[in-house]
C-alpha positions as CSV (number, residue, x, y, z in Angstrom):
1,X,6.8,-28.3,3.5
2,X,10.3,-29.7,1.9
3,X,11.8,-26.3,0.3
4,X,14.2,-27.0,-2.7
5,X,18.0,-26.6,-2.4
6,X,17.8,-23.8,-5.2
7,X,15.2,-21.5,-2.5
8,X,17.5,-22.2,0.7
9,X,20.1,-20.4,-1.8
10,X,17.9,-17.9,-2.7
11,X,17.3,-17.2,0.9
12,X,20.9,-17.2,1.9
13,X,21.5,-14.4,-0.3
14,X,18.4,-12.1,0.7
15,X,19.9,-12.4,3.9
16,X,23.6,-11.8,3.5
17,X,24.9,-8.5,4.4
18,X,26.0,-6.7,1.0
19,X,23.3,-5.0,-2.1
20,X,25.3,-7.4,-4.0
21,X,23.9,-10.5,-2.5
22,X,20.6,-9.4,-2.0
23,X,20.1,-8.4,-5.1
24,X,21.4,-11.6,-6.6
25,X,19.0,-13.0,-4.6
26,X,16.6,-11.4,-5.7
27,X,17.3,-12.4,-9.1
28,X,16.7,-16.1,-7.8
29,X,13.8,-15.1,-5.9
30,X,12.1,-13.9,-9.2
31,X,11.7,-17.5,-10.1
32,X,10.0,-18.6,-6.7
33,X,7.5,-16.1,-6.2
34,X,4.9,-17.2,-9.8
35,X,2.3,-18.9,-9.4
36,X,0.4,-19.9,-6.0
37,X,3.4,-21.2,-4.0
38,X,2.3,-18.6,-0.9
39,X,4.8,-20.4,1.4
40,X,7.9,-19.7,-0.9
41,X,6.5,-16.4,-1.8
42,X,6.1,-15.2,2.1
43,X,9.6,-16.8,3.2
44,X,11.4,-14.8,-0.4
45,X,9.1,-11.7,1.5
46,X,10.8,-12.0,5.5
47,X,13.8,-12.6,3.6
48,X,14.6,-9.3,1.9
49,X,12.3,-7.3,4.0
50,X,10.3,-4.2,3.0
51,X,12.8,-1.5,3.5
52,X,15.1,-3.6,1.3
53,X,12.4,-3.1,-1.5
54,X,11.7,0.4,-1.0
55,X,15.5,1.1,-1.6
56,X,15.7,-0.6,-4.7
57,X,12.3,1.2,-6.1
58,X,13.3,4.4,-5.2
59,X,17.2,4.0,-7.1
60,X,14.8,2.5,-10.0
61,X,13.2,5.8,-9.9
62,X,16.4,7.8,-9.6
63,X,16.0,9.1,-6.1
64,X,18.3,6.4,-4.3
65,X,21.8,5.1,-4.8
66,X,22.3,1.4,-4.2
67,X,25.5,-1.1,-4.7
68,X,27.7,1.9,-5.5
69,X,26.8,2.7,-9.0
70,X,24.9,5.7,-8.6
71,X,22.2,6.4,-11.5
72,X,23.8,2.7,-13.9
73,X,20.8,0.5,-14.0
74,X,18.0,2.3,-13.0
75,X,15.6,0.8,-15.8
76,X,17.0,-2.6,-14.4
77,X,16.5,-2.0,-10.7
78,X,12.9,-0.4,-11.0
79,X,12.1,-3.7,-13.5
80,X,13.6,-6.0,-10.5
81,X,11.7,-4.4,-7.9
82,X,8.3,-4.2,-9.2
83,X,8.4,-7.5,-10.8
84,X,9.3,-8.6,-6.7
85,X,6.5,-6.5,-5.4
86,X,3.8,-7.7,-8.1
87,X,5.1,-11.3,-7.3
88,X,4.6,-11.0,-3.2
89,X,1.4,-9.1,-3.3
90,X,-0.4,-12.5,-4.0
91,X,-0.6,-13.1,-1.0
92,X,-3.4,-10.9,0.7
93,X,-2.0,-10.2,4.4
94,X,1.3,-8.8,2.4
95,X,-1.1,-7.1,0.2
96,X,-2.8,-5.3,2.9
97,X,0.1,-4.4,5.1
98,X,1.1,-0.8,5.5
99,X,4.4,-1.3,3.8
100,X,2.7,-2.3,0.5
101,X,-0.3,0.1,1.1
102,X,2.3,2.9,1.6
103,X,4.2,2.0,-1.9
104,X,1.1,2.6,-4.0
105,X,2.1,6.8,-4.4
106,X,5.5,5.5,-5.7
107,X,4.4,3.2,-8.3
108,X,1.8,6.0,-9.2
109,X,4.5,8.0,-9.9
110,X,6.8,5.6,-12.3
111,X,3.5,5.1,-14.4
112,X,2.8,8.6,-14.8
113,X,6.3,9.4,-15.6
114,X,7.4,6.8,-17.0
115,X,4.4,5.1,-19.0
116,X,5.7,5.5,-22.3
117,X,9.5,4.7,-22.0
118,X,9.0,1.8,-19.6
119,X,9.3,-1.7,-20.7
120,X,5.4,-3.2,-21.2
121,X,6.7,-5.7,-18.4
122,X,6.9,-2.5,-16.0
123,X,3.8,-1.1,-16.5
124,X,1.8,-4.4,-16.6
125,X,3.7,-5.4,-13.1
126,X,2.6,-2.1,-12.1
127,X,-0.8,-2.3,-12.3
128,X,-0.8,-6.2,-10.9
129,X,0.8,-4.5,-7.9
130,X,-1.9,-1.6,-7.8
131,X,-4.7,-4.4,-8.3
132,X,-4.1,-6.9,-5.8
133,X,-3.2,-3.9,-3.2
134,X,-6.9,-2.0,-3.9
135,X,-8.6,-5.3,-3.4
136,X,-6.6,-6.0,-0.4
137,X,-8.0,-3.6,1.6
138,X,-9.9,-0.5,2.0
139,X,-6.9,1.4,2.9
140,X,-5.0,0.6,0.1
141,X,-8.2,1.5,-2.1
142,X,-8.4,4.8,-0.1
143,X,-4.7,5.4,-0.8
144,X,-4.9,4.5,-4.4
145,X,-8.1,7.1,-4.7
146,X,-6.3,9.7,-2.6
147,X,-2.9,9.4,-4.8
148,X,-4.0,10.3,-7.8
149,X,-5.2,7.1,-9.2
150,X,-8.0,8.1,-11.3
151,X,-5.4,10.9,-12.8
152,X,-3.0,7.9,-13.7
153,X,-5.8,5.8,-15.6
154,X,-6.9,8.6,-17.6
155,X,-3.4,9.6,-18.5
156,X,-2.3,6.0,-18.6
157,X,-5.2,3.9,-20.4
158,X,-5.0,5.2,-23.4
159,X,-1.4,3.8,-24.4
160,X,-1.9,0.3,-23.3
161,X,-2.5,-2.2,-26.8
162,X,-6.1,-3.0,-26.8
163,X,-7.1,-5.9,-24.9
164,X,-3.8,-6.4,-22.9
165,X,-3.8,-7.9,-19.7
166,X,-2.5,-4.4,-18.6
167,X,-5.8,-3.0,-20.2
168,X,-8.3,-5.6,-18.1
169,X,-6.4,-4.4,-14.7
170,X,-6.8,-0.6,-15.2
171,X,-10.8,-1.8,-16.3
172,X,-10.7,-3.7,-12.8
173,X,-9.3,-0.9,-10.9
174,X,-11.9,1.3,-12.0
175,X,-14.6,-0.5,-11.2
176,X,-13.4,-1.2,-8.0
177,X,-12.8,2.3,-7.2
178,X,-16.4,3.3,-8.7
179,X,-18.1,0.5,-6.5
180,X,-16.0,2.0,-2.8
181,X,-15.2,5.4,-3.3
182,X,-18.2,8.3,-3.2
183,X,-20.1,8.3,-6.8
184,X,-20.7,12.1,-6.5
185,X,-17.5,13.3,-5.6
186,X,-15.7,11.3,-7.9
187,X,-17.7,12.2,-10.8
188,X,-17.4,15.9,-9.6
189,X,-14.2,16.3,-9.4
190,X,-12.9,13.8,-12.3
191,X,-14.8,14.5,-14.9
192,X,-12.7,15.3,-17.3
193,X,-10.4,12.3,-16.7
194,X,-13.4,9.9,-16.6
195,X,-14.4,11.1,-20.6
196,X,-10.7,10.0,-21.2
197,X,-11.1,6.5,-19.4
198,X,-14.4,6.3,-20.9
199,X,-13.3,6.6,-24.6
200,X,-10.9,4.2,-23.7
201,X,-13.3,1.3,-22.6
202,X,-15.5,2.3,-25.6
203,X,-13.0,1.3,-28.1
204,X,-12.4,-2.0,-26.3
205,X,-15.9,-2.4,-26.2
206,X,-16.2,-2.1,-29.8
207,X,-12.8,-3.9,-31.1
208,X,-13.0,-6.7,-28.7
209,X,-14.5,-10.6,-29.0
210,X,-13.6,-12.1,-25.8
211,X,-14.8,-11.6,-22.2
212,X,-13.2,-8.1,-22.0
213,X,-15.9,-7.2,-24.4
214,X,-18.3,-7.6,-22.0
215,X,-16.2,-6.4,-19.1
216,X,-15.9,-3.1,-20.8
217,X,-20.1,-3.7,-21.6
218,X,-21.1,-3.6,-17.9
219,X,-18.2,-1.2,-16.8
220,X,-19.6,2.0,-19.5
221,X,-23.2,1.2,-18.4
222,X,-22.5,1.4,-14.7
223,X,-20.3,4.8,-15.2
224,X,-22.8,6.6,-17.8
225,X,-26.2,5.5,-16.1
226,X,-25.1,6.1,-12.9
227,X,-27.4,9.1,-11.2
228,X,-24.2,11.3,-10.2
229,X,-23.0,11.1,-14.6
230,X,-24.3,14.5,-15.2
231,X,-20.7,16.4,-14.8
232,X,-19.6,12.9,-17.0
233,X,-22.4,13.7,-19.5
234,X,-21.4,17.6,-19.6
235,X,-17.8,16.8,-20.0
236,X,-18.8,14.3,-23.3
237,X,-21.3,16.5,-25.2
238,X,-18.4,19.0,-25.6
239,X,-15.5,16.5,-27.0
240,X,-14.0,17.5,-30.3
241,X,-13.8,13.9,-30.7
242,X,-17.0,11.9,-30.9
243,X,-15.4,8.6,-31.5
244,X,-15.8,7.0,-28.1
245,X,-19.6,7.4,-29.2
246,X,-19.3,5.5,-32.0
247,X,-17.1,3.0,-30.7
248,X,-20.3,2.5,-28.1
249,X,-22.7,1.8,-30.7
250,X,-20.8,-0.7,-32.6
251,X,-20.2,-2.2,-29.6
252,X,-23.9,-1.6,-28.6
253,X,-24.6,-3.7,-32.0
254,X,-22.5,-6.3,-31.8
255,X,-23.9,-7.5,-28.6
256,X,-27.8,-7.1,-29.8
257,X,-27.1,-9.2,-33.3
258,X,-25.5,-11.8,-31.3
259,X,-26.3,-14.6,-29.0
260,X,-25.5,-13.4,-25.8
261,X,-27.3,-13.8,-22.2
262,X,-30.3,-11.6,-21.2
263,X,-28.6,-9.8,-19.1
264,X,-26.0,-8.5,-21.1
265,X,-28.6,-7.5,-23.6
266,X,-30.6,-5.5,-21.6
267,X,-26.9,-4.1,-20.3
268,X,-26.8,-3.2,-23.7
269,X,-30.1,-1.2,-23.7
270,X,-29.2,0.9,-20.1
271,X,-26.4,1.9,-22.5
272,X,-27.7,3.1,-25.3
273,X,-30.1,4.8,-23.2
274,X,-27.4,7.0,-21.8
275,X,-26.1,7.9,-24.6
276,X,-29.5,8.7,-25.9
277,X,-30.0,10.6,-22.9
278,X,-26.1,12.3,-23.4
279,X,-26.6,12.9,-26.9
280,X,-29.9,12.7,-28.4
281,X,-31.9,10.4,-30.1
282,X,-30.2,11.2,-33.2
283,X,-27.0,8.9,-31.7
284,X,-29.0,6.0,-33.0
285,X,-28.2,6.6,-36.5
286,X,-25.4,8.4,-36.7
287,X,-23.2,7.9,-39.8
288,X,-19.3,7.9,-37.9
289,X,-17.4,5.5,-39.9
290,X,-14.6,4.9,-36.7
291,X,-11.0,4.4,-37.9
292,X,-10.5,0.6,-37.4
293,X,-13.5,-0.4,-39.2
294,X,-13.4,-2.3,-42.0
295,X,-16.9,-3.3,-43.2
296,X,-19.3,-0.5,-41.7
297,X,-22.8,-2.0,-40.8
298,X,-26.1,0.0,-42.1
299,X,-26.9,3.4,-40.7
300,X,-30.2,2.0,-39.7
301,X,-29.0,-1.4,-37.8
302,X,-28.6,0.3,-34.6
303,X,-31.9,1.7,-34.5
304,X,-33.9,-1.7,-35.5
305,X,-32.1,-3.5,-33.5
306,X,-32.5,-1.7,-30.3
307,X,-36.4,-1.2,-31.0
308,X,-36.7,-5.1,-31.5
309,X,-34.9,-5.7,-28.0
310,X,-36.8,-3.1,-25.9
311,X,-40.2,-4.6,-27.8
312,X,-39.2,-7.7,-26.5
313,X,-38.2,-6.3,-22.8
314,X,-41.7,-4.3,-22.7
315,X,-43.2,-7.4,-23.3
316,X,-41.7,-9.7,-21.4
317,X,-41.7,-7.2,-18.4
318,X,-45.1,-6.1,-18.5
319,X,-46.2,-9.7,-18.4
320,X,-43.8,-10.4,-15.6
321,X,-45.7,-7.4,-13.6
322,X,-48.8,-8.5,-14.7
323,X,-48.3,-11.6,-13.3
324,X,-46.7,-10.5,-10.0
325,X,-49.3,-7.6,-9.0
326,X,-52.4,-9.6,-10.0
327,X,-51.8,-13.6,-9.4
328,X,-49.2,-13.9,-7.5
329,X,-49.6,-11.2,-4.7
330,X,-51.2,-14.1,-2.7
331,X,-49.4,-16.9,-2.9
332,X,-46.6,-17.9,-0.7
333,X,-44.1,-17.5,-3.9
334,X,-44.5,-14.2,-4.2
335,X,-41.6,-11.9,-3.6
336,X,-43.0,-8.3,-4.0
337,X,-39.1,-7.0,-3.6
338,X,-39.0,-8.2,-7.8
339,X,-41.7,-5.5,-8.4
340,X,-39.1,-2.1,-7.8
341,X,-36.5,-3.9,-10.3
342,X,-39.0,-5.0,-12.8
343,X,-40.3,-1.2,-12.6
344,X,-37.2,0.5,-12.9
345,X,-35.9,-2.3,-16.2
346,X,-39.7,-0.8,-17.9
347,X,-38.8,2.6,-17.0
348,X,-35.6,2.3,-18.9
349,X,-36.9,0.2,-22.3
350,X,-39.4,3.3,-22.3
351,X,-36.8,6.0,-22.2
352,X,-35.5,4.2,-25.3
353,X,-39.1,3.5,-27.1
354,X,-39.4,7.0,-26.6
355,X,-36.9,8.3,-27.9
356,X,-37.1,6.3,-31.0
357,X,-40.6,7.7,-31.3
358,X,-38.7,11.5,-31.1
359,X,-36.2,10.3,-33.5
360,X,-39.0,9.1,-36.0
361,X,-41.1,12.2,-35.6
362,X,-38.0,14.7,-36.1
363,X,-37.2,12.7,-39.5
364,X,-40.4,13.2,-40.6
365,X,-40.5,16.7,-39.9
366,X,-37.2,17.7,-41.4
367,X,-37.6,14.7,-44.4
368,X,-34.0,13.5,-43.5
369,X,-32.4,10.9,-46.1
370,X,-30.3,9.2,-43.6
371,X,-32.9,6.4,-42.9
372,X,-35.4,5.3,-46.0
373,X,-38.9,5.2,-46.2
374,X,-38.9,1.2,-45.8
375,X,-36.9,1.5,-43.0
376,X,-39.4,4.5,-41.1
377,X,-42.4,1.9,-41.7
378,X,-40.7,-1.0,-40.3
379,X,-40.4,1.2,-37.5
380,X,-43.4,2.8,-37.0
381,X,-45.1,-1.0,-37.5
382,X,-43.0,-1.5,-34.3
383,X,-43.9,1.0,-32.2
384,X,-47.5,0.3,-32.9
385,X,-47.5,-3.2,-31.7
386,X,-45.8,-2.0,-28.9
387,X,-48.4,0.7,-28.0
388,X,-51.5,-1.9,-28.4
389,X,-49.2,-4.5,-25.5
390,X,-48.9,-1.6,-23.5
391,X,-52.7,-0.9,-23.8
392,X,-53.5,-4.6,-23.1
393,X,-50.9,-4.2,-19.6
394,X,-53.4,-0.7,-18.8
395,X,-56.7,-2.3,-19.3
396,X,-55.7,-5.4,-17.1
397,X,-54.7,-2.9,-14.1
398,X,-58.1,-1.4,-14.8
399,X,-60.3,-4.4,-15.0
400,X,-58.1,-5.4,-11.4
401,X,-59.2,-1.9,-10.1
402,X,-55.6,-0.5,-9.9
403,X,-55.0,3.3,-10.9
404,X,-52.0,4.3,-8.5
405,X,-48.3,2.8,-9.4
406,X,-45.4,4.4,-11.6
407,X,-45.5,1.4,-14.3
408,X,-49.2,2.4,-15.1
409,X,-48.2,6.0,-15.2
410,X,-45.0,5.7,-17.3
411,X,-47.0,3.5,-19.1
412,X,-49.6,6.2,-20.1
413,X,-46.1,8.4,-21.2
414,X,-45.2,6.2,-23.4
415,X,-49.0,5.7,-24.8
416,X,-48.9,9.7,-24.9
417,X,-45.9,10.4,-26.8
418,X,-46.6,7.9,-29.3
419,X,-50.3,9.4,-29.8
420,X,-48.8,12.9,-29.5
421,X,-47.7,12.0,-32.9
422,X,-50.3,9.4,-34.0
423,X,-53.3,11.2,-32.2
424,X,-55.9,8.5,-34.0
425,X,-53.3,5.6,-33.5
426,X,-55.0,2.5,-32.1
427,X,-58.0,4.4,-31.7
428,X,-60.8,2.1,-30.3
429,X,-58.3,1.0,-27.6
430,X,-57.6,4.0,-26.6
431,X,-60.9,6.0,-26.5
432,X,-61.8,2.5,-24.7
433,X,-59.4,3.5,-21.6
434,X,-59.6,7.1,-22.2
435,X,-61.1,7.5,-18.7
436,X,-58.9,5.2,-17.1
437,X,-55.3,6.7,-18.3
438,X,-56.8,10.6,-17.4
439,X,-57.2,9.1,-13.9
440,X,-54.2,6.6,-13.4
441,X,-51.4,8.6,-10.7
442,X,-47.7,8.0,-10.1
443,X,-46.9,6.6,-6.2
444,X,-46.0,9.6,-4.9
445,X,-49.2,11.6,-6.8
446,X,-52.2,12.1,-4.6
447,X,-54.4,13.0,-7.4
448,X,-54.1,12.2,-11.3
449,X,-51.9,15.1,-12.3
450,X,-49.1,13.5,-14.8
451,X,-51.4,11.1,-16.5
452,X,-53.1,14.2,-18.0
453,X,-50.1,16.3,-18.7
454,X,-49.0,12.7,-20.9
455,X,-52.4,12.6,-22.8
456,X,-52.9,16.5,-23.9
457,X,-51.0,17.3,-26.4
458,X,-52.7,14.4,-28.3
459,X,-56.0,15.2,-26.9
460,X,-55.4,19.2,-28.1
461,X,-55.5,17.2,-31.4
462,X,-58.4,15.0,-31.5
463,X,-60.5,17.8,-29.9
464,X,-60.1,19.8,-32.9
465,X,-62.6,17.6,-34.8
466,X,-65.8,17.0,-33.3
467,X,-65.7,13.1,-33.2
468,X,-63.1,14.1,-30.6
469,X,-64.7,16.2,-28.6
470,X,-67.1,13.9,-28.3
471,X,-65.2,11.1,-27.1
472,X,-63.8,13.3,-24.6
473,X,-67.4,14.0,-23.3
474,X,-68.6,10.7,-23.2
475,X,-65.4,9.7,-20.9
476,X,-65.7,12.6,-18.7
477,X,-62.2,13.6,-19.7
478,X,-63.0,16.9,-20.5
479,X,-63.7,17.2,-16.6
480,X,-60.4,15.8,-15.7
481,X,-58.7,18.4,-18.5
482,X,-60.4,21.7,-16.9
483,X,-59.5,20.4,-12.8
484,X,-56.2,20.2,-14.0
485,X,-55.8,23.9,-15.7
486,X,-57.8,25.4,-12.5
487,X,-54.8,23.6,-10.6
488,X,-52.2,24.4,-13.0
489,X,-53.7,28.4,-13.0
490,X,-55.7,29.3,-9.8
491,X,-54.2,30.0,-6.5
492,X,-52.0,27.1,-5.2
493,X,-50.8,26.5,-9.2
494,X,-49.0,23.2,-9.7
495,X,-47.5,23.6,-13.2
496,X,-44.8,25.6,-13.9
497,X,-44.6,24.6,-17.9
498,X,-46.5,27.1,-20.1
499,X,-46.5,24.5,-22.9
500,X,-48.7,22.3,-20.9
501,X,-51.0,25.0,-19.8
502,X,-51.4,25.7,-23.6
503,X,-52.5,22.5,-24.8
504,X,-55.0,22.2,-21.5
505,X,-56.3,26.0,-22.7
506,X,-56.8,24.8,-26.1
507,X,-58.0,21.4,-25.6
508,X,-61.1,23.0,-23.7
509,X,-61.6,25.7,-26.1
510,X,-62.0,23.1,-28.9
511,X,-64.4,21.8,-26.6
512,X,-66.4,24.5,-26.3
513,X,-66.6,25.7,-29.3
514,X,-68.2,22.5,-30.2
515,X,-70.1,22.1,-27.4
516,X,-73.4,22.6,-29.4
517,X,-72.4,20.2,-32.1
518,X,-71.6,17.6,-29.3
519,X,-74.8,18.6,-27.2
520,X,-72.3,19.0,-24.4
521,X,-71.7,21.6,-21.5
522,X,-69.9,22.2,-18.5
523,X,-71.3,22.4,-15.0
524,X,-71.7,26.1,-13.6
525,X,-69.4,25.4,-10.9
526,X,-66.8,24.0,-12.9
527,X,-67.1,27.0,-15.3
528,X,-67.1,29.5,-12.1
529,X,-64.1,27.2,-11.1
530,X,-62.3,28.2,-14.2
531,X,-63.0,31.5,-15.2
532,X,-61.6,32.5,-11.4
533,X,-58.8,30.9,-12.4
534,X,-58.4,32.3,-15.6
535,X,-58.6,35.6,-13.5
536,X,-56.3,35.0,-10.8
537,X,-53.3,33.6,-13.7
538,X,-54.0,36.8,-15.6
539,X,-53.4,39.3,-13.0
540,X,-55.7,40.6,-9.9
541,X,-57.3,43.1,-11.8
542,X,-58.9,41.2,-13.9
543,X,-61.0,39.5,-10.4
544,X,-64.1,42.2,-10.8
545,X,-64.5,41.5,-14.2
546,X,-65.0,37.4,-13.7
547,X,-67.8,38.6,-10.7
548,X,-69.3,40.7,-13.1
549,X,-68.9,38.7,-16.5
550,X,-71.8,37.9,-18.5
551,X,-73.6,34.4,-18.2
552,X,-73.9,33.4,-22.1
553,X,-73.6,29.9,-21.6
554,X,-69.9,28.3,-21.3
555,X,-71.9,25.4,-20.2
């Protein structure tokens, strides 16, 4: 390829034997290296050599002499030289070569030094070099990591204007170094930094509408729902500063009242999960006004808006599974790999309908203001119709003769926290599947274990009137109850929480105390079952006095 007259000068220059050429060379060779022109770029690159480069970095950064002039034109040498090395680093092989991989700690430094008196060119040069040199190569990702990069973000990110193109290339670089380097060390050991660089993305997240906004979208919900966030989750609770919360749920808002794809809105609901899992339900509503916000939206939006969308994903989902476990399975089409995700997308819409149901029941508890009455009903309309779809989903696995899968059991938690509260909610339905739900078990259960632990607290409740107890008889659940206490209590005891061995001991004393108004009993065995473990949880010297207790009927 024909080079111009103007690049054969260029060239002459890199090569001649004084700084003084070279770096009026260099000069020129700014103008050839933009753009795609790889050719020019490599040629401007053999040219001046890397040792060349390194010398004029290093007198940029004060640690170097070059030309004769000592410290005079530092700022304009380091400008010079990473404007160069931003400019060759388009071109990959350079990218990835030791030389550039080896200048990564250096231009760590000038950013950490230097990121608030450098020229905006500097710094945004700085992290083009960084970028293109991490995506290079694994090495120059490894040295980046090993450097200090992380440090630099978290010191770094917080200074760059909001959505600069310095601002998407620090985003980039820490997704990439979240998606190579070791989740669990990273989170370990950076924790502190990553709350920095995560209330930094939050604020983009909420002030941004362009593509950064959803940049920013999936970056916060791949670093808080990650399975290694827990040091990341520790290090947020205890910020002074709760803004970056606040900036997530605008954010979180924007994207819900808006017509965006599926996938970033259900990225918008593994979000607000994990900050509902970070900070409580009571994140939904919280009444932060931020700073840069001019026309605050309702307290209540949030919450509405992210029940309406997880309504919408239960339903969609559980007719998905439906339709994948039950018709499909035998044709040809059927691609049982969709199943896991499809399980894991319910699991989290769940979390969230559950902790709206929390939320809900905690307001009326306390008789909170912050949400109106209107407001609670529209709500709690919701979550109904969600419970009678998620009874539908449970009495088609029953009618196909499935009990065993973790989408029927988490969907039995959902139906028992909602009844926990609403014990006589949908009640025909549920007495209907009663049976069913008590003996429904997670993959990895080998018995129906969880299913109950889901469904006592509201069957404590409904067993306190006799209609309850009765329907309880009539589904045999009261048999189910009373295996698992002996389980929880006897001798290889399963259940370490008290609270749940409570509600099992009350639920089958309600039962028997009306067990002559409900012309009900229990077998002997399952009575000598329980009272031996009633004796062993109560301490070994209590074992004569079950052998030798009287027979007055328990059943």
């Amino acid at each position: 390829m024909a080079q111009s007259p103007g690049l054969d000068d260029c060239l002459k220059l890199l090569k001649g034997e004084r700084d003084e050429q070279r770096l009026a060379g260099l000069l020129l060779a700014t103008k050839f290296c933009n753009g795609d022109d790889h050719a020019s770029i490599r040629r401007v690159y053999e040219a001046v050599g890397a040792r060349f480069l390194d010398r004029l970095l290093r007198t940029g950064m004060g640690e170097g002499a070059m030309g004769g002039k000592g410290g005079e034109d530092r700022d304009a040498y380091l400008q010079l030289s990473v404007t160069l090395l931003a400019a060759i680093c388009r071109v990959s092989d350079i990218a990835s070569s030791k030389e550039m991989v080896s200048t990564v700690p250096l231009i760590l430094e000038v950013m950490c030094k230097r990121s608030h008196g450098s020229h905006p060119s500097v710094i945004e040069e700085s992290y083009e070099f960084l970028f293109l040199v991490v995506v290079a190569s694994e090495e120059g990702q490894q040295t980046f990591y090993e450097a200090g990069g992380i440090s630099m973000l978290a010191s770094n990110m917080p200074s760059l204007s909001d959505g600069s193109h310095s601002m998407e290339l620090a985003m980039k670089l820490v997704q990439l170094i979240l998606s190579k380097e070791s989740l669990g060390n990273i989170y370990s050991e950076y924790s502190s930094e990553l709350t920095s660089i995560v209330s930094t993305i939050a604020r983009q997240f909420a002030l941004l509408h362009n593509a950064l906004k959803f940049e920013a979208l999936h970056l916060l919900s791949a670093i808080l729902s990650s399975k290694y966030a827990v040091p990341l989750h520790d290090a947020l609770r205890l910020m002074s500063d709760g803004n970056w919360a606040a900036y997530i749920r605008t954010g979180v808002v924007d994207i819900l009242q808006n017509r965006v794809s599926a996938v970033d809105k259900f990225t918008a609901l593994v979000l607000a999960e994990s900050l509902t899992s970070t900070l409580g339900e009571t994140w939904l509503i919280d009444e932060r006004n931020l700073p840069d916000e001019k026309s605050p939206f309702p307290v209540e939006r949030c919450l509405l808006l992210l029940l309406e969308s997880s309504r919408v994903e239960v339903a969609v989902l559980l007719n998905e599974l439906a339709y994948l476990k039950y018709e499909a399975a035998s044709s040809s089409s059927s691609t049982p790999e969709a199943i896991p995700l499809k399980q894991r997308n319910l699991a989290i819409t769940f979390s969230l309908i559950e902790r709206i149901i929390k939320l809900v029941s905690n307001l009326s508890d306390t008789k909170g203001d912050s949400i109106g009455e209107r407001t609670i009903i529209k709500v709690i309309a919701g979550l109904n119709e969600t419970v009678d779809v998620v009874l539908e989903f449970l009495k088609d696995a029953k009618d196909h003769g499935q009990k065993k899968g973790d989408d029927l059991l988490a969907s039995v938690r959902l139906i028992g926290s909602y009844l926990a509260e609403a014990p006589f909610a949908c009640k025909e339905k549920v007495l209907n599947l009663l049976e069913y739900m008590l003996s429904v078990e997670g993959d990895d259960e080998s018995s129906p274990s969880y299913s109950i632990c889901f469904l006592l607290p509201m069957l404590c409740q409904i067993t306190m009137e006799v209609g309850g107890c009765k329907a309880l008889a009539l589904s045999g659940g009261h048999k189910s109850v009373l295996q698992f206490l002996v389980k929880a209590i006897g001798m290889n005891s399963s259940v370490e929480d008290s609270n749940t061995i409570f509600l099992a001991c009350d639920t089958i004393m309600n039962f028997l105390l009306k067990r002559l108004e409900i012309q009900a009993r229990l077998d002997r065995s399952d009575a000598v079952q329980l009272l031996r473990a009633l004796a062993y949880w109560t301490g070994p010297s209590h074992i004569f006095e079950v052998q030798c207790c009287p027979t007055e009927p328990l059943c």
